[in-house]
N, C-alpha and C positions, 0 to 999 in steps of 0.2 A: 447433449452438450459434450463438446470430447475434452477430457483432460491435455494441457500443454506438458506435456511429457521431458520433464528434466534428465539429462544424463545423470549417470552415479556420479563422474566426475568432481558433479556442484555438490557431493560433499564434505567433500576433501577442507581441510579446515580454511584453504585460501579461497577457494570458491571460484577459480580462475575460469574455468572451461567456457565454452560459448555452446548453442547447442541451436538446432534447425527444425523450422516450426510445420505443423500443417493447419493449413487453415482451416474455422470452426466451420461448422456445419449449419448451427442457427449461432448460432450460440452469445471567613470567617468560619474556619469548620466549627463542627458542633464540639460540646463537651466529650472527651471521649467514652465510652460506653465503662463500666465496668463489671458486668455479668456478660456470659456467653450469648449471642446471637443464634437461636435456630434458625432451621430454614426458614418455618410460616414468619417468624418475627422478621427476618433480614427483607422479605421479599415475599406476598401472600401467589399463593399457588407455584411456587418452588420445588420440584419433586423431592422427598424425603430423601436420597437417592445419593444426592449430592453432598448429603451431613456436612452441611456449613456448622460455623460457630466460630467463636474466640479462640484460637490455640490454647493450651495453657499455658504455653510460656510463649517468650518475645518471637520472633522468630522475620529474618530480614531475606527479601523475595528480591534477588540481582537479578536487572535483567539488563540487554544489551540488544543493538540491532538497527534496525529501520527510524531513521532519519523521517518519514513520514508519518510514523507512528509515536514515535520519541513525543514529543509537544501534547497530544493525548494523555500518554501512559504519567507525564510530569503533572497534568490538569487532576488526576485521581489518584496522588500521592494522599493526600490531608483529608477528602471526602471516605478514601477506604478504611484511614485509621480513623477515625470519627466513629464509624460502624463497627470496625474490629481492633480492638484497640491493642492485642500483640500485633498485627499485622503491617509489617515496614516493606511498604514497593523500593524499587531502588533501580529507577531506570536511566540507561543510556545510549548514547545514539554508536553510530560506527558502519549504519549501513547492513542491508538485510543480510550480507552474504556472513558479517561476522552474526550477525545476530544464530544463524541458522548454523554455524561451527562450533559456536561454543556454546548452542545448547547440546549439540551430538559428545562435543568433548565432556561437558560436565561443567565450563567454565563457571558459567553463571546458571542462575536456577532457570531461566525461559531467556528464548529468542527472541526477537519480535521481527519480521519479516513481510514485505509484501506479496512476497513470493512465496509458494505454497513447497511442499514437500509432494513430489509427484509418486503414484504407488511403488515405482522402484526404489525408490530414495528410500521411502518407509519401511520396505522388505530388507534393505542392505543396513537399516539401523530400525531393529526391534525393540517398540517399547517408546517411539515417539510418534509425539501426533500432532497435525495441525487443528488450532482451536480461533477459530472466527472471532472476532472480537468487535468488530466494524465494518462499515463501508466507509471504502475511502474514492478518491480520484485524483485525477493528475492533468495541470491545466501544462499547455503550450507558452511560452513568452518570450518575448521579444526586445528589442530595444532599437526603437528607429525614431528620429525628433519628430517631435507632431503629431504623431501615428499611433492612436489606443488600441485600435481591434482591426484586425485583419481577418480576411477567410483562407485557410488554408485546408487542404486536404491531406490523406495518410500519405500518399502516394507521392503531392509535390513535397511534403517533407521527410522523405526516405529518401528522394533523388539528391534535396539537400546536404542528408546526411552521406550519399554517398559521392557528392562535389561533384552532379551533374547540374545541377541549380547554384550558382556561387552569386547572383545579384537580386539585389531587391526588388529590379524594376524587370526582372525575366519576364517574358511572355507568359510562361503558365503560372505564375503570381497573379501578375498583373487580369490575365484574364478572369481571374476569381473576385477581383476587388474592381471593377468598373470608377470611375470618379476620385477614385485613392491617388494622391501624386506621389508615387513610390518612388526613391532613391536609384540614381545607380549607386548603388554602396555597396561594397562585399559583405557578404553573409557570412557570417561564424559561426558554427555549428559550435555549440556546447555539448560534453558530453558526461556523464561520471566517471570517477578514477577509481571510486573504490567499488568493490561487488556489490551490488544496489537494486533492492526490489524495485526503486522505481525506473533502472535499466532493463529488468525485466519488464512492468508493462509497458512500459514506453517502446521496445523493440516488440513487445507481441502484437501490439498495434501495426508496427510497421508492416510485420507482417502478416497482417489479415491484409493490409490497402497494399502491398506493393511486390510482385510476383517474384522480382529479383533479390527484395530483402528477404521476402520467404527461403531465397536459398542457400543465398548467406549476405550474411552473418546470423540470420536469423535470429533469433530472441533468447536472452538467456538474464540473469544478473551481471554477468560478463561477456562482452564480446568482444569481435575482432574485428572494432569499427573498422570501415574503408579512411583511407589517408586522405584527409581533405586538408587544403593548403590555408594556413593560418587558423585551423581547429584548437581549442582548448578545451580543459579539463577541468573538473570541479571537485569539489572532495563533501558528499551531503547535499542536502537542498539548501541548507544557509550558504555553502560553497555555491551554489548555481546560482542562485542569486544575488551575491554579493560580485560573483563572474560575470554576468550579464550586467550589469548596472557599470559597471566599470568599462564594457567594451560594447561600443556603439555598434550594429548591426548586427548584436548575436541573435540568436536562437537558443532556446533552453527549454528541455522538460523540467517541473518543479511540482512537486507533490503539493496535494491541494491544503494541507493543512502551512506551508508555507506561502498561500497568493498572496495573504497580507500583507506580507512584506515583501515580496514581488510590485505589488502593485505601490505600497506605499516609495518603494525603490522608483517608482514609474515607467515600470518597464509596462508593455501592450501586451495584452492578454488574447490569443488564437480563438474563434471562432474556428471550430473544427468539423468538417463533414460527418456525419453518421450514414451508418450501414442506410437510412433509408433517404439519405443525400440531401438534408438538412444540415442546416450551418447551427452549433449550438454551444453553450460555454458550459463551464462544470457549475450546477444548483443543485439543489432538492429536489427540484422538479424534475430536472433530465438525467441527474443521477439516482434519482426513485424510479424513472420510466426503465433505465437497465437492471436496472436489480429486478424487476415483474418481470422483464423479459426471460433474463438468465438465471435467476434464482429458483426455476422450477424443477431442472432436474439436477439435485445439488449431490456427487455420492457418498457411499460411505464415509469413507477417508475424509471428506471436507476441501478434498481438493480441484479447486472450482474456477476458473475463469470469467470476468464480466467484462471479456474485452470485445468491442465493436457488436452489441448487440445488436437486435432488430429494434422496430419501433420509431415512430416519429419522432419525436421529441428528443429517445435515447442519445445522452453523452457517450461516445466510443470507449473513452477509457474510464474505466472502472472497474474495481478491485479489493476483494476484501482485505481484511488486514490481519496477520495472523499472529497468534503468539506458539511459539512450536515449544514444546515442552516434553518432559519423559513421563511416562503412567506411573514408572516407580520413580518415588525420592527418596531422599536420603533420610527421612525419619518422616513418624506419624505426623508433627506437627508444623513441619515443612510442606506434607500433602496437604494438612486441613488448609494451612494459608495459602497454599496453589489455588485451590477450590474457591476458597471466599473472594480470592481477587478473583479469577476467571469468572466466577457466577455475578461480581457486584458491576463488571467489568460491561457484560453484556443484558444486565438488569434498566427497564427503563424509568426503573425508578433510583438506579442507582449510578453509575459510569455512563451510561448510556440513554440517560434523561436529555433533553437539550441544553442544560447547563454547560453540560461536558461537550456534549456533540458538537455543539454550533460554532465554539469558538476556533474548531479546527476545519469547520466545515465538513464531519463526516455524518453520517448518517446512520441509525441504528440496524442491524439484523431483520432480513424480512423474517415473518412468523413462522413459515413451516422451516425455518433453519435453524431456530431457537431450539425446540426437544432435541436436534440432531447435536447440535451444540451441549445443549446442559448432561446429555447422556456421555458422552467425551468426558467432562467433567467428574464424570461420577466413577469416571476408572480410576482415577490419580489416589494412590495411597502411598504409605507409605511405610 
């Protein structure tokens, strides 16, 4: 599996840059506690490694970032003080690009990002690391009267994106959906305004499926979409979705922990092609068939791609979810609380139980990523 290799540019605190892809190869809380939590207690077979426990004192974990991750990170506010009762999450959305700036600046204690830190990024800022936290994914939607589910492909909607496809009832739509009475109605391409993991895998998709986005714009958090005539912009996934509902014939990527409200907006949800040319929607099932697929050769670094796997069944996008952080903090007891979240975070008895997981729709860590993960973990001091 080859890593998507970010310019240093993205990490610059605006996170403006666009960058060009190659394509993969396979590729009611409780009462809160009042004594310290070790590791066997917090979570049995926990390596010693990680010295979880209670801080001694209060100690409040900002973070900022990913709009797809935000709604998670808000679900394991009250569950992680339950278990560590100094430990105060304190998350916020703004989009991956900020999430991943002001963890480099120091803004906030972690980033949360769906886009990874690529090993140059790492090298040009030493002392941060990406730390897995979930599997996520990313549905396609729509808005056209009548119309729930569509088939589309990477490729008819890259040409979309780049206003060679501008009607609903085009030929190469139409050819994919047999029996569907498509519209002639202009198509809106929706797109993000602000630096956005989910711009990143939504563009890294494009470019696996579509030979000309592979060369530009190519795939980045930011790019330098083509001008397409009566295009809009969204600011977050609740922006994409409150955009799309609003304007009849768009199109919109929308990070999967937002379908809910996508759908309950009534917008139509993409049947999307996979690498092995099945039509399939984002589940459990088709987003567990890519993570078996691309989860095998995961590297050091953590920084991994699950875009456009192989596999029957495999949903194309999908994506882990990261929270970027520094090895050093600002005090011992700031590292301990690093740790107990990141460890209860990706525990499946803990953040990562189906409690947490299901209401966003993500799914937890395959198991050989879990040691690679907890050991990350066991750097952070302070």
């Amino acid at each position: 599996m080859k890593n998507r290799l970010l310019p240093l540019a993205l990490v610059a605190p605006l996170l403006a840059a666009a960058c060009s892809s190659s394509t993969k190869t396979s590729t009611p809380a409780s009462a809160a506690p009042t004594t310290a939590k070790t590791a066997s207690s917090a979570s049995p077979g926990v390596p010693a490694s990680m010295n979880l426990g209670n801080p001694a004192t209060p100690v409040t974990l900002t973070e900022a970032g990913s709009t797809l991750l935000y709604p998670f990170l808000q679900e394991l506010v009250t569950p992680l003080q339950a278990r560590y009762s100094n430990v105060t999450l304190s998350p916020g959305p703004g989009g991956s690009g900020k999430g991943i700036s002001d963890a480099i600046a120091g803004t906030t204690t972690m980033g949360g990002s769906d886009a990874y830190l690529s090993p140059g990024q790492l090298s040009a800022n030493p002392g941060l690391m990406n730390v897995p936290i979930a599997i996520s994914s990313q549905a396609v939607n729509f808005n056209l009267s009548g119309i729930s589910s569509l088939r589309l492909t990477g490729n008819v909607i890259a040409q979309i994106y780049q206003g060679k496809i501008t009607k609903w009832n085009d030929q190469a739509i139409a050819s994919l959906n047999p029996g569907v009475n498509l519209p002639a109605e202009t198509i809106v391409p929706v797109h993000r305004i602000d630096a956005s993991g989910d711009t990143f895998i939504f563009t890294s998709f494009l470019s696996d499926t579509n030979p000309a986005w592979q060369s530009s714009p190519g795939f980045g958090t930011s790019v330098d979409w083509p001008t397409v005539t009566g295009e809009l912009t969204a600011n977050g996934n609740p922006g994409m979705v409150q955009t799309c509902k609003a304007t009849p014939g768009c199109i919109a990527y929308v990070g999967i922990s937002a379908e809910n409200e996508a759908q309950s907006a009534g917008l139509g949800e993409v049947q999307l092609q996979n690498r092995a040319g099945n039509y399939v929607v984002p589940s459990d099932t088709t987003v567990e068939s890519a993570v078996s697929a691309g989860a095998g050769d995961i590297p050091s670094d953590l920084a991994a791609p699950l875009i456009y796997e192989p596999g029957a069944q495999s949903y194309p996008i999908v994506n882990f979810e990261y929270i970027i952080v520094k090895t050093t903090q600002t005090s011992p007891a700031i590292a301990q609380g690093v740790r107990d979240f990141l460890a209860f975070a990706i525990d499946t008895n803990g953040g990562s139980s189906p409690t947490y997981l299901a209401k966003e729709h993500f799914v937890a860590l395959p198991s050989n990523v879990v040691p690679m993960v907890q050991a990350a973990i066991a750097k952070i001091s302070g």
